[in-house]
VORO-695766 format. One record per residue (C-alpha): residue in three letters; x, y, z. Coordinates in steps of 0.02 Angstrom, whole numbers, plus 50000, padded with zeros to 5 digits. Layout:
<nodes>
ALAXYZ ...
</nodes>
This chain:
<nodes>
UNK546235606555387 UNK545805608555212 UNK547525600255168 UNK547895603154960 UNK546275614554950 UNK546235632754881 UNK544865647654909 UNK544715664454781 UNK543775678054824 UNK543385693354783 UNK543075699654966 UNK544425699155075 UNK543425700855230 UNK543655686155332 UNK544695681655486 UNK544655663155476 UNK546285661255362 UNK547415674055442 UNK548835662355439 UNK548745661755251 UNK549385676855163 UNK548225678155006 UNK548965680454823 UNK548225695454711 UNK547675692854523 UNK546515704254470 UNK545295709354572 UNK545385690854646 UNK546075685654814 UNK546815668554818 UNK547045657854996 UNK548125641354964 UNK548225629255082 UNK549765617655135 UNK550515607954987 UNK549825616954870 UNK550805624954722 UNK550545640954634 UNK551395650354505 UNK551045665954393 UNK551675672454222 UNK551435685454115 UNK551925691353934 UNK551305707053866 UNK549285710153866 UNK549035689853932 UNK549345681854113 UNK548925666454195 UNK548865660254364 UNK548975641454409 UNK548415633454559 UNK549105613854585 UNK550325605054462 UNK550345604754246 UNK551375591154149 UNK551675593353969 UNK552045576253885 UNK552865581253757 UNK554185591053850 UNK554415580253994 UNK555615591854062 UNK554675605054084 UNK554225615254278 UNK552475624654312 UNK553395638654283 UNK554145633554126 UNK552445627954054 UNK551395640754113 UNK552735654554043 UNK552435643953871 UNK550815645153849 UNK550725665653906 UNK552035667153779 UNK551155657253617 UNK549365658053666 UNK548805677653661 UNK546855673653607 UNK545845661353693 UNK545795647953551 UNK547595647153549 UNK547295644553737 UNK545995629853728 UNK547175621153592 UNK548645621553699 UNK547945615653855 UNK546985600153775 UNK548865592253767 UNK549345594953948 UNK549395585554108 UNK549225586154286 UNK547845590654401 UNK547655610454410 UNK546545628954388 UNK547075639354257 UNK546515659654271 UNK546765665354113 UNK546875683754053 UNK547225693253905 UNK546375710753815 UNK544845703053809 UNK544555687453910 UNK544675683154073 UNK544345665154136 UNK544515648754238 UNK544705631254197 UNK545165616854264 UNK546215601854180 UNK545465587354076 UNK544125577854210 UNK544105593554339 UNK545045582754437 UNK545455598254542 UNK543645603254589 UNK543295618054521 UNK541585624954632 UNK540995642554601 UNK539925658854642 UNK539595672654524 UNK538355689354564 UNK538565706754577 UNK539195706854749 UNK540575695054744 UNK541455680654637 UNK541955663054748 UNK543015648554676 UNK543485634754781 UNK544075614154772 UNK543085612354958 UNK541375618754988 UNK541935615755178 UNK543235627855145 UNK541875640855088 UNK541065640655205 UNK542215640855342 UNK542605656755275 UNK540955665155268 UNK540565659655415 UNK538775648255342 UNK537895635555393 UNK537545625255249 UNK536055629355130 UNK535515613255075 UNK533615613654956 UNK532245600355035 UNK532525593454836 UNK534295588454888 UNK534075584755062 UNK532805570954998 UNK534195564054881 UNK535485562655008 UNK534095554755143 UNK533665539555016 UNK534065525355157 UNK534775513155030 UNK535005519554832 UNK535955534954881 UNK537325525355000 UNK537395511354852 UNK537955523454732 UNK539385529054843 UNK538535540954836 UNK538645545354659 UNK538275565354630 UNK537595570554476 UNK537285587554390 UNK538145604754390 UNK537505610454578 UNK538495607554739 UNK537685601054885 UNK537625620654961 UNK536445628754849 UNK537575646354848 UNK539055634754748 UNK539065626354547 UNK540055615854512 UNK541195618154346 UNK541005601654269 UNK542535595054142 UNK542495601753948 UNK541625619154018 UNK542485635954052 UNK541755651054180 UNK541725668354101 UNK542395679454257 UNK542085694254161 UNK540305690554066 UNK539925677554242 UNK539305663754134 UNK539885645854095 UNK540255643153926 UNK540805623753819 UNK542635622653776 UNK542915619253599 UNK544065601653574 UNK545315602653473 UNK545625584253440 UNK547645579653365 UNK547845576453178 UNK548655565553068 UNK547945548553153 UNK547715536653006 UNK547335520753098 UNK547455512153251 UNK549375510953265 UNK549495529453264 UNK548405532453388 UNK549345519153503 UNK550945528953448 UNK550345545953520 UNK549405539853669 UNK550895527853729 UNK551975543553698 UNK550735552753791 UNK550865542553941 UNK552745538853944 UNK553035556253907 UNK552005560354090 UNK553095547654184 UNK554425553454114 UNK553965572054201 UNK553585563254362 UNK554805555754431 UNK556005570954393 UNK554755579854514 UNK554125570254629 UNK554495550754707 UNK553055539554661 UNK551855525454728 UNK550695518954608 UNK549245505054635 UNK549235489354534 UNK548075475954528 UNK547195463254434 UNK546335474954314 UNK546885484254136 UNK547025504054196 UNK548195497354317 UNK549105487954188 UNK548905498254067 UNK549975511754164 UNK551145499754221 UNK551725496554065 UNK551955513654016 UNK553105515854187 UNK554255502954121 UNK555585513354109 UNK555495521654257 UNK555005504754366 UNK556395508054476 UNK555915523554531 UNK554175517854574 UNK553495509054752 UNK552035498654673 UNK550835491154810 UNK549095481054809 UNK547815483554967 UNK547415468555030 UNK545815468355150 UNK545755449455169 UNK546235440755333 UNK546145421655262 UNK546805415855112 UNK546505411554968 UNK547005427754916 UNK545945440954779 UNK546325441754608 UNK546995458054618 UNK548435451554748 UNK548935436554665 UNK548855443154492 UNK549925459654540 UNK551255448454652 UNK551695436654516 UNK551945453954401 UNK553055460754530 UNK554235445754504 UNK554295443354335 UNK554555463154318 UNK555545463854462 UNK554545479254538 UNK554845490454706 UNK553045480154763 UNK552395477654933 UNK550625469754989 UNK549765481055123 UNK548625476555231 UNK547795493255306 UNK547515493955483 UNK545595498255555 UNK544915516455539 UNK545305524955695 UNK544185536455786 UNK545245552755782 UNK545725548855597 UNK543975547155545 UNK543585562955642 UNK544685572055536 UNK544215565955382 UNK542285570055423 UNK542925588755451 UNK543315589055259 UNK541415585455215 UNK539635590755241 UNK539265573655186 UNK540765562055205 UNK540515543655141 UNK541165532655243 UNK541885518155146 UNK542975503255187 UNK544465514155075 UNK544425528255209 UNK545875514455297 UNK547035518655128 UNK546835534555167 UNK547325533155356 UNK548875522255284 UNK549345536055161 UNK549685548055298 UNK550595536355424 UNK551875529555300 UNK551635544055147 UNK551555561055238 UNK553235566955130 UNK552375580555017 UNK553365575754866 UNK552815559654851 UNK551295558154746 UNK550085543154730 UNK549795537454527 UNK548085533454490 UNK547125524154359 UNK545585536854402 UNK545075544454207 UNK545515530254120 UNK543885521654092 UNK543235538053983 UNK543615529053825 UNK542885511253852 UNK541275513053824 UNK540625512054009 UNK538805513653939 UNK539185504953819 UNK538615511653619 UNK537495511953477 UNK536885524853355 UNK535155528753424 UNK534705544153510 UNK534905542853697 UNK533435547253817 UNK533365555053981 UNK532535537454053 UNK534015526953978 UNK535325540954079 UNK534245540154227 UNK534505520354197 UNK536285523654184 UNK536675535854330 UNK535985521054455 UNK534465531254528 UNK533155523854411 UNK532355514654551 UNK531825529454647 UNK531695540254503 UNK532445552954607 UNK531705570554550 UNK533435577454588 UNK534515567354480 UNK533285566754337 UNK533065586854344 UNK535105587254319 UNK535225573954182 UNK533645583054109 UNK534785600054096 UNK536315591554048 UNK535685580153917 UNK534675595853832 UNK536495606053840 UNK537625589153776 UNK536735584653642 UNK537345597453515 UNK539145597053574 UNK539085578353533 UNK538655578953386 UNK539695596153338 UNK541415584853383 UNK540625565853356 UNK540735559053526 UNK539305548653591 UNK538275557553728 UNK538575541253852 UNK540565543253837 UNK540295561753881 UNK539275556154021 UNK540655546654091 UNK541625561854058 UNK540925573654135 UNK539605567054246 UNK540495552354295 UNK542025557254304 UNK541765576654361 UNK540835572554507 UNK541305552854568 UNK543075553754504 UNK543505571354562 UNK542875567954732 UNK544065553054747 UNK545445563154704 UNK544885576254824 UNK544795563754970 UNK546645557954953 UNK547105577554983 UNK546965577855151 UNK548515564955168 UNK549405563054977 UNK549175571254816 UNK548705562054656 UNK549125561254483 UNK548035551854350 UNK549105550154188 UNK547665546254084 UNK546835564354145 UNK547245572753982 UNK545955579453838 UNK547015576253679 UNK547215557353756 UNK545565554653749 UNK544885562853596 UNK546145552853516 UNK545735536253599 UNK543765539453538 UNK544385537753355 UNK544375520553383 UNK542855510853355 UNK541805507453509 UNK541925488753451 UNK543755489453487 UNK543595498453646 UNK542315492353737 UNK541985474853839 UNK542285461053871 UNK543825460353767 UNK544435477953764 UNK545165472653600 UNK546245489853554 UNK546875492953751 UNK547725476153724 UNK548405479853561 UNK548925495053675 UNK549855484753788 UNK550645471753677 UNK551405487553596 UNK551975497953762 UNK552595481853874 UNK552065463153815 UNK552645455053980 UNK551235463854046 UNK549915452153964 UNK550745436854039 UNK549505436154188 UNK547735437354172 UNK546575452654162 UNK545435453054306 UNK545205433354319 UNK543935424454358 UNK543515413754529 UNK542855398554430 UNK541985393554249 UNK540185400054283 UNK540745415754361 UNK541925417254178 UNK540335414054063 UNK539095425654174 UNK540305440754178 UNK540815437953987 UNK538875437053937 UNK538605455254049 UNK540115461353960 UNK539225458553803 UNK537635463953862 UNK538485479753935 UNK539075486253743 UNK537245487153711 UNK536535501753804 UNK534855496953738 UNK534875479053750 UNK535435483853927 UNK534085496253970 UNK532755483553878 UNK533135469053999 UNK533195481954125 UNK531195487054078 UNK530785467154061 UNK531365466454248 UNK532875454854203 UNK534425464054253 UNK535095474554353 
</nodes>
């Protein structure tokens, strides 16, 4: 149980892990669980203590232990620190100390879940709020507020289910949501500063550093790990398939395929014709039914587990993936900079996020109180670094709560990387107009690929089943750039 998960306290009082023999770091005692990697370095007056894996593009060949020893080494104060960090990898926790600060943080999208506790008695960090408390002992402290949300019979279970806010489900936990940093010493959460790269002077330099970027992660992975990686009929897929290029051979690619009768989905057809023209390690898999004492396990993970058709990828995972150096490569992160929302210049109101989040039916007093206190604590950050406040929703609502908890599913049978999970990426990729990023054309990510791997644009892009279905998807990608057009048609009682 609790497979890739990791627990720090400051009270080592507990029985319940007495197989695991806790690491110190100052004042804090950390419990890893199987598979998961540590590693520690100091240099003079600053230390820093990672839990999970870090990737440095830019120096492909570099361990953990190489990286981490870098940044001890050239980051002494805590804005070297931020800077150096925005340009890594990898899915990880980074305690940092030196003289004067002492903190965590997590890497781009918190993709490693980064839930915590801090009072006067004691200070908790954890991936798993099972794994909390299965130490302590609790029962689960859940408010009526969010019992209510989690009891909507239909919105909440549409959603799947879709979390929003800085609050776990257990009212003792927060959750540290991405761009943020927890103060150990002063025990409050603080906004890290984004150092964005330099030098970008149009479009083609940005594709130059981001498909560097990318390549330059690959290029790390497969000297540590063997890889699987998903591709279907859609860009992120395709987008990091054509960064892999080089290292195709060293890849299994695969497609899920949940259909018994032909004719077959987009994203199999699309993704087999690929294979052959690429000549890709590919396979089609077609995942056996959930079994009982599989789906009992996974439920152990959760307080509330969703229970989704993809729980049978994760039951596949284990049976033919269980080697703990193989890691699955996910397009997870990579939707940050297309405009999800959408964009505009107007100011952006709690109603049109409540729109947004997928709970404006009920109006659920939950969700709107956590978009309420987020939008009041975005706003000035967005406009301090010029990012819109509905890409930093997908950021860090989106992809802090939905994304990380996809990522922290797969852990109880593989580990995941997402090569797009990377600050410096992304703050480089929102220098390009939202025209050029956003639907139905996604005008600059194909620029991207023409540039990275051509032969990659030789099948279609998420195709459609027939004519009508082309014109009615292309008319709600248009509608979709216009978050108030959107939200208007929404109020007239026209869309959905």
């Amino acid at each position: 149980m609790f497979r890739n998960q990791y627990l720090v306290v400051t009270d080592k009082i507990h029985s319940n892990f007495q197989e695991i023999d806790p690491t110190y770091f100052h004042g804090l005692y950390i419990y890893v669980q199987s598979y998961t990697n540590t590693s520690v370095a100091k240099h003079l007056e600053t230390e820093l203590f990672l839990i999970g894996y870090i990737i440095d593009p830019q120096h492909p060949g570099y361990s953990n232990e190489e990286i981490i020893n870098d940044i001890v080494q050239n980051c002494p104060t805590e804005k070297l620190f931020f800077q150096k960090i925005q340009i890594l990898s990898g899915r990880y926790v980074l305690i940092y100390k030196n003289r004067t600060f002492f903190i965590v943080t997590g890497d781009a999208c918190n993709l490693r879940q980064i839930y915590f506790e801090v009072s006067n008695n004691r200070t908790v960090l954890t991936s798993s709020v099972k794994m909390f408390l299965t130490y302590y002992e609790y029962e689960p402290k859940i408010s009526q507020l969010k019992k209510d949300f989690i009891n909507e019979p239909i919105i909440y279970k549409e959603r799947e289910p879709a979390w929003y806010g800085n609050k776990s489900i257990d009212d003792r936990l927060y959750k540290l949501l991405p761009n943020h940093y927890l103060d150990l010493s002063k025990k409050v959460v603080k906004r890290i500063p984004l150092y964005s790269p330099t030098g970008f002077l149009n479009e083609d330099d940005i594709i130059d550093f981001v498909s560097m970027m990318l390549k330059g992660t690959f290029a790390s992975l497969v000297k540590r790990h063997k890889l699987i990686q998903g591709l279907t009929a859609g860009l992120d897929t395709r987008i990091l398939l054509a960064a892999a290029k080089e290292f195709k051979n060293d890849i299994q690619f695969y497609v899920f395929n949940h259909n018994d009768l032909p004719p077959d989905p987009p994203n199999v057809w699309v993704s087999q014709r690929l294979a052959q023209k690429l000549k890709l390690n590919y396979k089609v898999i077609k995942p056996d039914e959930v079994r009982p004492e599989f789906l009992q396990e996974y439920v152990k993970e959760h307080i509330v587990p969703r229970i989704l058709p993809k729980i049978s990828h994760l039951q596949y995972f284990k049976e033919h993936y269980s080697d703990p150096n193989i890691i699955n490569v996910s397009g997870n992160a990579s939707a940050m900079s297309k405009c999800h929302y959408g964009y505009t210049n107007q100011k952006i109101s709690l109603e049109m996020l409540l729109f947004f989040s997928g709970y404006h039916v009920s109006k659920n007093p939950f969700v709107k109180q956590e978009l309420e206190e987020w939008l009041t604590d975005v706003s000035p950050y967005a406009e301090e670094y010029g990012i819109s406040v509905l890409d930093l929703f997908y950021w860090e609502q989106r992809q802090g709560n939905w994304g990380a908890l996809q990522s922290f599913e797969k852990d109880l049978v593989i580990e995941e990387v997402c090569p797009f999970n990377n600050t410096s990426i992304h703050t480089s990729l929102l220098q390009v107009k939202p025209s050029r990023r956003a639907s139905p054309n996604y005008v600059f990510f194909r620029k991207l690929l023409q540039s990275l791997e051509p032969e990659t644009l030789s099948e279609p892009i998420n195709p459609y089943n027939n004519k009508l279905q082309g014109v009615v998807k292309k008319l709600r990608g248009i509608i979709k750039r216009h978050p108030y057009l959107k939200y208007s048609m929404y109020q007239l009682g026209n869309f959905r």
